[in-house]
N, C-alpha and C positions, 0 to 999 in steps of 0.2 A: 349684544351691545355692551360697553364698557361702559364700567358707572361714570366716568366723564360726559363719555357721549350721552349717557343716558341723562346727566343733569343739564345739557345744554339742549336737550329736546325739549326739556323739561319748562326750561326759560325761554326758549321762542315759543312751547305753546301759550304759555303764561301770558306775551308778550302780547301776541300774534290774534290771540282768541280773548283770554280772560280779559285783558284789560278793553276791549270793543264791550265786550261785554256788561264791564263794570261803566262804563262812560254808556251804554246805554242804558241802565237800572238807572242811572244819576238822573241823566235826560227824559227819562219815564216820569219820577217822583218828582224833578223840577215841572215839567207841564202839568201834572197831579193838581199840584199846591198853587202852581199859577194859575189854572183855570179855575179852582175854587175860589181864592181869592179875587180871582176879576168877575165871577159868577155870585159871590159872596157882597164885593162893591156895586155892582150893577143892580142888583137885588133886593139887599138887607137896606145900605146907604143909600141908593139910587145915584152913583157915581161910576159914571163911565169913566174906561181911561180908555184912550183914543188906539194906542200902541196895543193893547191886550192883543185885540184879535191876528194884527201882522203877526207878534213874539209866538203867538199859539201856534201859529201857520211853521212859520219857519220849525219852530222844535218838533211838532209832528213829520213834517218833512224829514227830520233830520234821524227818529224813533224810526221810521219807517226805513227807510233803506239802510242803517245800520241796522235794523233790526234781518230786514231782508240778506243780507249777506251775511248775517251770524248764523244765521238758518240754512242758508247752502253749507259751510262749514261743521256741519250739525246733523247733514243730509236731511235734514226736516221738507224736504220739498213734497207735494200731494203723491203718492203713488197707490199702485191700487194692488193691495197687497196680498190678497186672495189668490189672483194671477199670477203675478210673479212667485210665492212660494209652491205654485203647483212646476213650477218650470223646475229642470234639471240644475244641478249644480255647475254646471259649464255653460247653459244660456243663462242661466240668473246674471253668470259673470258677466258673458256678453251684453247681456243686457244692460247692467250697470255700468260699463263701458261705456255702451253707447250715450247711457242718460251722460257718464259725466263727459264725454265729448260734448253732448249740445249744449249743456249747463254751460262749458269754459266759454264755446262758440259765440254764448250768446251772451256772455259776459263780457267778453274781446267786441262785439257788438255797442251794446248798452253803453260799453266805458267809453268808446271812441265819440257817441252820440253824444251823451253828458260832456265830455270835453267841451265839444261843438256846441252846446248850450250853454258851457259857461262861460266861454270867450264871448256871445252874445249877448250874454246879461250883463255886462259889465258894466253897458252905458245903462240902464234903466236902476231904477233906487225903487226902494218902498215907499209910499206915500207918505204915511207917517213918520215912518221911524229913519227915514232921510239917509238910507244904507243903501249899498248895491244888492241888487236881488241875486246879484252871484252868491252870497253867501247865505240862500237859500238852495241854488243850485248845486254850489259845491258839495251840501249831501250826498245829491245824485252819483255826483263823479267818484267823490270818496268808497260809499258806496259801491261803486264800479269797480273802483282799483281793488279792494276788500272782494270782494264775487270775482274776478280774476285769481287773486292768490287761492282763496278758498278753494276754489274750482277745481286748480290745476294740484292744490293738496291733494284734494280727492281723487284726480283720475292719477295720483301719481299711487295712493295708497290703494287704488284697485287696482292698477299695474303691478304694484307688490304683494298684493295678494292680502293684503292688511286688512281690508274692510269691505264690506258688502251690502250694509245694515247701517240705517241713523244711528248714533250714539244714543244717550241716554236723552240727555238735552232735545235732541231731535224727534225721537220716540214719544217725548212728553208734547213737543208742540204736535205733530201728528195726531196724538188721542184726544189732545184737546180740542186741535181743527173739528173732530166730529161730530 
């Protein structure tokens, strides 16, 4: 690879991955500091605020399916890894083929459905906070379209022969899962 090419990889994965990334750490520490503080009002003060618990909703929504599609891209997904390293080096590949066939399948899936939910929410709002609950939805979809690209990264980089194995990232959510 040419160091051109090589620093334009460089900046779509920057693009592509890290900043999901960092816009979910953001969205982690903002629900963090929001539920303390509505847990802290409710509490300490004895002051409800009526909005918390929708805002909670929505950002969790939001932590969770970016977080989920940063995890496909990560290959962080559950496998059972005992069995697959006892396999040959040519079914392991198959095999990770296969997974990332049904990974994209079900991401081309997932995203079309999310769509179709969020053209439906359009007319419904939050109670409170007086917003269309699509922009709770759109997680979903965003989400979706994010597990798509990831997806097809990965069966493109086991087609090339590039990867086989979560990355580092991935590795870490794995051991942590257990």
């Amino acid at each position: 690879m040419l160091p051109n090419e090589k620093s334009k990889v460089g900046l779509a994965w920057f693009v592509l991955v890290r900043i999901p990334e960092l816009i979910l750490a953001l969205l982690v520490a903002v629900l963090v500091v929001f539920l303390s503080l509505a847990v802290l009002g409710r509490y300490v003060f004895d002051v409800g605020l009526d909005w918390s618990d929708e805002l909670a909703r929505m950002l969790f929504v939001w932590v969770v399916f970016l977080g989920f599609a940063v995890a496909i891209r990560h290959r962080g997904n559950i496998g059972v890894e005992m069995l697959v390293d006892r396999l040959s080096r040519r079914n392991r590949h198959r095999l990770v083929l296969m997974q990332d066939i049904v990974i994209l399948a079900f991401s081309l899936f997932f995203t079309w459905e999310a769509e179709v939910t969020v053209r439906f929410s359009l007319m419904q709002r939050l109670p409170v906070l007086q917003i269309t609950i699509a922009w709770m939805y759109a997680a979903v979809l965003v989400g979706g379209v994010m597990m798509v690209g990831y997806a097809a990264a990965n069966l493109w980089d086991t087609l090339s022969g590039r990867t086989l194995r979560a990355d580092e990232q991935g590795q870490d959510a794995i051991h942590h899962s257990e």
